[in-house]
N, C-alpha and C positions, 0 to 999 in steps of 0.2 A: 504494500500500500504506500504510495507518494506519499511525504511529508506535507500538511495543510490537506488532504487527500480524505480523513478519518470520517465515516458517516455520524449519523446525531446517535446511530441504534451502538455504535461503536465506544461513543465518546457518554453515552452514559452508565456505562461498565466504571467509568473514572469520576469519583465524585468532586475531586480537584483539579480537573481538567478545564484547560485556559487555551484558549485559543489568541494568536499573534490580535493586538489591538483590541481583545474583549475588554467591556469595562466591566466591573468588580462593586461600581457602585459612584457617586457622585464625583466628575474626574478623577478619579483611580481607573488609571487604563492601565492591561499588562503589554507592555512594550519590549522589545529585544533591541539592543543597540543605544548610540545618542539621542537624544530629543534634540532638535535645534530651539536653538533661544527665542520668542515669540517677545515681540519691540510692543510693549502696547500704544496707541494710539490715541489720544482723545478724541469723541466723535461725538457729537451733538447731532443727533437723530432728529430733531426739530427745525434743522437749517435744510432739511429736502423740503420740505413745504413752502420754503422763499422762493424756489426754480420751479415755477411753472410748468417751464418745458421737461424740466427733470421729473415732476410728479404726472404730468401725463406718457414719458416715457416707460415709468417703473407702474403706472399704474396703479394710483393712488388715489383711490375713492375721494379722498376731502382733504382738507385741511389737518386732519390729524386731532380733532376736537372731539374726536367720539371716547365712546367707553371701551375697555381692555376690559375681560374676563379670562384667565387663563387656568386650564386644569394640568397636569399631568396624566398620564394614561400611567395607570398602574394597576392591574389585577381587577376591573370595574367600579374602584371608588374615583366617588364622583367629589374630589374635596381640592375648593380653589386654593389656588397658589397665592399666597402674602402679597397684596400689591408693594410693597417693602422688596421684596425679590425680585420682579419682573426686569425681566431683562438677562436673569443666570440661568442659563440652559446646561442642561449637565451631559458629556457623553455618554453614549449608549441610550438616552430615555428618550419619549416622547412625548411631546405636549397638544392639546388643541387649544387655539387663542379664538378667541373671538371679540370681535370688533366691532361694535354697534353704533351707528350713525345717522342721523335728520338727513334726507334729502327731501326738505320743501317739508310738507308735512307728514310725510312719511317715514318710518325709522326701516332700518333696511342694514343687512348685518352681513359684515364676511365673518369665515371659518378659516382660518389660516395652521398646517400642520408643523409642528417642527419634529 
């Protein structure tokens, strides 16, 4: 059997078995090798909404004035994320966001996955 090659019916004979890049749990990834150094950046999310042309190119329902509701997908509980947090996505999980917004008199919502 090729190495990375192991089936799921293989790999659960091993209750400690880690696959290259699995995560472990909130960034704890298992890694082989160096990590490269990650420069952070300051980014103000709220300066796309000044470009016009940048928020019809990215496709950007409004101005950015609506409401954030974001869950995690864990196991089927349904239990929101801290607005305090929003913004920390952690590898390996998945989130559903949703984004509620007035157009004219109508509220009208995207579903966005991470």
């Amino acid at each position: 059997m090729p190495a990375g090659g192991e089936s799921t019916l293989f790999k659960q004979l091993f209750p400690n078995w880690l696959d290259k890049d699995e995560t472990t749990g909130p960034s704890k990834a298992y890694t082989i090798g160096s990590i490269a150094n990650v420069e952070q950046i300051p980014f103000d999310a709220s300066k796309l909404h000044d470009n016009k042309v940048m928020a019809a190119q990215h496709g950007m329902v409004n101005d950015g004035s609506g409401t954030v509701k974001i869950w995690p997908v864990e196991g089927g509980d349904t239990i929101l994320v801290d607005p305090s947090k929003y913004g920390q996505f952690f590898g390996g999980d998945c989130y559903l966001v949703l984004y509620s917004y007035k157009d004219g008199a109508k509220e009208k919502h995207t579903i966005y996955t991470w």
